[in-house]
N, C-alpha and C positions, 0 to 999 in steps of 0.2 A: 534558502532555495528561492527561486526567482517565478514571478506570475508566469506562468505559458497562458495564451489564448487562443489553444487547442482546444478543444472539448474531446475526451476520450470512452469510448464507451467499454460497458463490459467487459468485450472481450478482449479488447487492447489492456484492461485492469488486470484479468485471467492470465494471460500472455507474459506480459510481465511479472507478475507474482509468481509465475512459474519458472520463469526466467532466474527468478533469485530466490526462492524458498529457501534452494541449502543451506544458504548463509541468515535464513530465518528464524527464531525464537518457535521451538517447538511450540506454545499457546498462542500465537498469531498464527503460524499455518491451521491451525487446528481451529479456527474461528471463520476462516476466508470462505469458504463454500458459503456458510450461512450470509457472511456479506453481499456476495455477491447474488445468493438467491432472492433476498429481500430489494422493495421498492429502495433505491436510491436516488442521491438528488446527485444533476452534473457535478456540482460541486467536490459533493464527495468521492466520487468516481475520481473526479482530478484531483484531488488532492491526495488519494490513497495511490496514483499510478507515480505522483512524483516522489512521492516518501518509496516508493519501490524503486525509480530509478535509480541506477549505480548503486545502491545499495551495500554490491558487491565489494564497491572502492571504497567507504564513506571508513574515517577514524573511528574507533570505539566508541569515541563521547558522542558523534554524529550519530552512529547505528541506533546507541540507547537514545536519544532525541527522538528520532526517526519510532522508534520501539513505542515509545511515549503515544505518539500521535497518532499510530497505527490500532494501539488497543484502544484508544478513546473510540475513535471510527468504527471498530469492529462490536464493540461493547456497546454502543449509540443505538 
């Protein structure tokens, strides 16, 4: 996945994770509220909004990648 030099807030992270949950790992949805409740840094905001995009397209071995970085973020 390639750097954006967006900065994305909240609710553009909510939007999107809402956008593709169906296609989400029942223990990642079940962790995102408290992510997004808690102080975050820009950073992470963007990096959790591009692990969500297309999501929906991404090959298996992508999704579990993408799985990978998502639970460190929500677990952090």
């Amino acid at each position: 996945m390639g750097k954006c030099n967006i900065d994305h807030s909240k609710e553009d992270v909510r939007k999107k994770f809402e956008s593709q949950m169906e296609w989400l790992p029942e223990d990642v949805c079940a962790l995102f509220d408290d992510f997004l409740n808690r102080e975050r840094t820009q950073e992470d905001l963007n990096e959790m909004f591009h692990l969500l995009k297309k999501y929906d397209l991404a090959e298996e071995e992508e999704r579990e990648e993408r799985n990978k970085k998502m639970r460190f973020l929500l677990l952090d």
